[in-house]
N, C-alpha and C positions, 0 to 999 in steps of 0.2 A: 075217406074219399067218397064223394057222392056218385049216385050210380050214374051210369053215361046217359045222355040225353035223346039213347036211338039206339042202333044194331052197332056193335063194336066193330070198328076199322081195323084197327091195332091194336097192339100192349107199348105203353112206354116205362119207364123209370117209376115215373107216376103215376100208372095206372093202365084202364083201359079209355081210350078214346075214340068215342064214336064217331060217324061219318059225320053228322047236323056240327058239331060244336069243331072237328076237324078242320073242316069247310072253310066255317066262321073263319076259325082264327089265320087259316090261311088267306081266305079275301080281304081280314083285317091287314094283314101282313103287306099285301098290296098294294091297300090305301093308303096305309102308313105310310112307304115308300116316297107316293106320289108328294104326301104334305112333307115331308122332310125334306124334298128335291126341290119344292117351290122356294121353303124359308132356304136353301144351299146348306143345311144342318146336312154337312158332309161326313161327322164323324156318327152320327144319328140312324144317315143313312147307312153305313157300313156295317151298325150293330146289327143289322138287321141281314147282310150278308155269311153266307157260309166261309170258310177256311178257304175251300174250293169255287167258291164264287168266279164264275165267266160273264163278262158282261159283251153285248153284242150287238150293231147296228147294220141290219141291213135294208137293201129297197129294189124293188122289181124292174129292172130296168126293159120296155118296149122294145128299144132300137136293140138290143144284144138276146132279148130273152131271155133273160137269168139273172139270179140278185147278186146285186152288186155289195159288197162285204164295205164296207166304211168303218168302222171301230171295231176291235179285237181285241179286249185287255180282260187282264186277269183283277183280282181285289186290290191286292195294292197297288196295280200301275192306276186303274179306276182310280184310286185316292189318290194318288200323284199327280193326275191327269185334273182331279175337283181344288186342290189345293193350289193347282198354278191358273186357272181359272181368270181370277182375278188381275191376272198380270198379261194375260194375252189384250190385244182388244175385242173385244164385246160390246153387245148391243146390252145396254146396262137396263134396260126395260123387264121387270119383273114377267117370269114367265108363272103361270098357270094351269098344272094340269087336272083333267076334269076324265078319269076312270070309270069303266064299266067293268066289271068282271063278270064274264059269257060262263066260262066253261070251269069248273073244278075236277079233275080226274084223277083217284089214285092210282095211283099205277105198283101192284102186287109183286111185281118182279124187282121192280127198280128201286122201288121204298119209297117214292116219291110221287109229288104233283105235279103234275101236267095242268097249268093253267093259262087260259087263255083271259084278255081282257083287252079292250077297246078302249082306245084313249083320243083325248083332244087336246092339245097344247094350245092356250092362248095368251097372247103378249097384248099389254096393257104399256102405254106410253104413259113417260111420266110426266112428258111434257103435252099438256092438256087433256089428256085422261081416257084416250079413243080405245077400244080392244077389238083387238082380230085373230084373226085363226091363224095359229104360227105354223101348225105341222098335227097330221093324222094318221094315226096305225095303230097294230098291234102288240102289246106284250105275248112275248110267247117265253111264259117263267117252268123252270123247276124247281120245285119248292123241297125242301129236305124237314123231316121233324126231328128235331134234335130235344132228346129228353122231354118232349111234348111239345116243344114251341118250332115255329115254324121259321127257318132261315132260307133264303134266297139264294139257289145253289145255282141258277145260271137263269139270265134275262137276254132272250132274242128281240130286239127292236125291229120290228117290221115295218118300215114307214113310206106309208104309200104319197105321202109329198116328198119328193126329190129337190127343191127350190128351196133352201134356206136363209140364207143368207149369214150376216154378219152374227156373231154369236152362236154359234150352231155347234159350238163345242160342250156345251152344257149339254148333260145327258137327257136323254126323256123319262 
């Protein structure tokens, strides 16, 4: 094994892995997510989920002062939930999301990442080809490293647009 690429974070199975290449494969981790959720590669995205995977939408609601909770499900309800998708109705207009990743933080006690990242959904009509801004927030993930690779142990949806409309069953 080649030596790590910076000051050692951890030990895994495979080795030692430094903060720099850590990082990496965690905001790769991210991205990934985001293009698997655009193409709906449902089972794609779930490789990419923990055993313990919690998935979670919520939005800061003005008139009450406090986030309002909108999805709650665990891995497999989430698959249950992507798999009947298609049979509800929906706004069948390809969604598009467009990632930032802000923060990476491990977290020594918990074994995990604390990551934060910035996103923009945008929906693109298929009838004439116009694109708008569907919905804006933040991921707020934990990331777990199993045997080196990083799996998605729980994704809080922070979405600071409340108005979605039609199709808003599709995750972010």
């Amino acid at each position: 094994m080649a030596a790590p690429d910076g000051p050692v974070l951890f030990r895994s199975d495979e080795g030692a892995v430094s903060k720099v290449s850590a990082e990496t494969a965690v905001a790769q981790l991210v991205y990934r997510s985001c293009l698997l959720l655009d193409d709906m590669d449902i089972e794609g995205y779930m490789q990419l989920c923990a055993p313990e995977f919690r998935y979670q939408i919520v939005a800061f609601s003005p008139e009450i002062l406090r986030d309002m909770l909108w999805k709650d499900l665990g891995k497999e309800e989430l698959r249950r939930h992507l798999q009947l998708v298609p049979r509800h109705v929906s706004d069948p207009n390809p969604l598009c999301r467009h990632p930032t990743v802000y923060l990476v933080d491990y977290d020594e006690r918990r074994k995990v990442f604390d990551v934060v990242t910035g996103f923009q959904v945008f929906k693109t009509a298929l009838d004439g080809g116009t694109t708008e801004l569907y919905a804006v927030g933040k991921y707020h993930d934990l990331v777990s490293m199993e045997a080196g690779s990083p799996l998605l142990a729980m994704r809080t949806v922070k979405l600071t647009t409340r108005q979605l409309g039609t199709g808003s069953q599709i995750p972010f």
